[in-house]
C-alpha positions in Angstrom: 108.6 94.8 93.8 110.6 94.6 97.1 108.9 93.4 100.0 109.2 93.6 103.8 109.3 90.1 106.1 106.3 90.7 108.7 105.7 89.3 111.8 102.8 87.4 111.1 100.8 83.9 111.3 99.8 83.5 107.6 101.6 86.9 106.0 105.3 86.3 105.0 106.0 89.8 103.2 104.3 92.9 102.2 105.4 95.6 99.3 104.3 98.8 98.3 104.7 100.8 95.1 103.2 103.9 95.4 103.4 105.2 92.0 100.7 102.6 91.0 99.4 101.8 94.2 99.9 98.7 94.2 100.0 96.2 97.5 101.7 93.0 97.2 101.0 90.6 99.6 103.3 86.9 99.9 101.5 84.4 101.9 103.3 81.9 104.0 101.4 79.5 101.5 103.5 80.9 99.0 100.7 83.0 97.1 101.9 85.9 96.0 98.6 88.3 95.2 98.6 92.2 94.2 95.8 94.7 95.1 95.0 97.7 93.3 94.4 101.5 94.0 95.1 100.8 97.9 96.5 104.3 99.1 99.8 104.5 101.0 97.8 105.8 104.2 96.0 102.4 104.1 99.3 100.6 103.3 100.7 102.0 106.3 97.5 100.8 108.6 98.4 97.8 107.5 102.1 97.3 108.6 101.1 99.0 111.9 98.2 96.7 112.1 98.6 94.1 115.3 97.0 91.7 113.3 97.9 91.9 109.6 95.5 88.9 108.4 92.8 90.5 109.9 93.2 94.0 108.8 93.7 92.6 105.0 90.8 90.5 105.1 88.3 92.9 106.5 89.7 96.0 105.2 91.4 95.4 101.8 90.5 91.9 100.6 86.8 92.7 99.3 86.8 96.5 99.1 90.0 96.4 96.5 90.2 94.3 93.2 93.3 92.2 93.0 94.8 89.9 91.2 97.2 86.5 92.3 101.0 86.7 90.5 102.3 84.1 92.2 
């Protein structure tokens, strides 16, 4: 999945596929995790978002399952 660089304290890169709706998230840890059935609409809240952490942890993190790949 291609991701984007984001201007962030502890998000390196965020990616998108829509056909699965699927959210991948790369720490600047270097944790790489995926969240499931997150809509595009949501996705996009999240790369407008002017703090990206925060919206993931209080919007996504607990409401989504996920999984880490990386």
């Amino acid at each position: 999945m291609n991701r984007e660089s984001v201007a962030s304290s502890n998000i390196a890169s965020i990616g998108y596929d829509e056909p699965s709706q699927t959210l991948e998230v790369e720490f600047i840890s270097g944790a790489i995790y995926q969240y499931y059935n997150v809509s595009k609409a949501l996705t996009e809240q999240l790369m407008q978002a002017g703090s990206k952490g925060q919206f993931l942890a209080y919007q996504i993190k607990n409401a989504y399952p996920y999984s880490r790949v990386g």
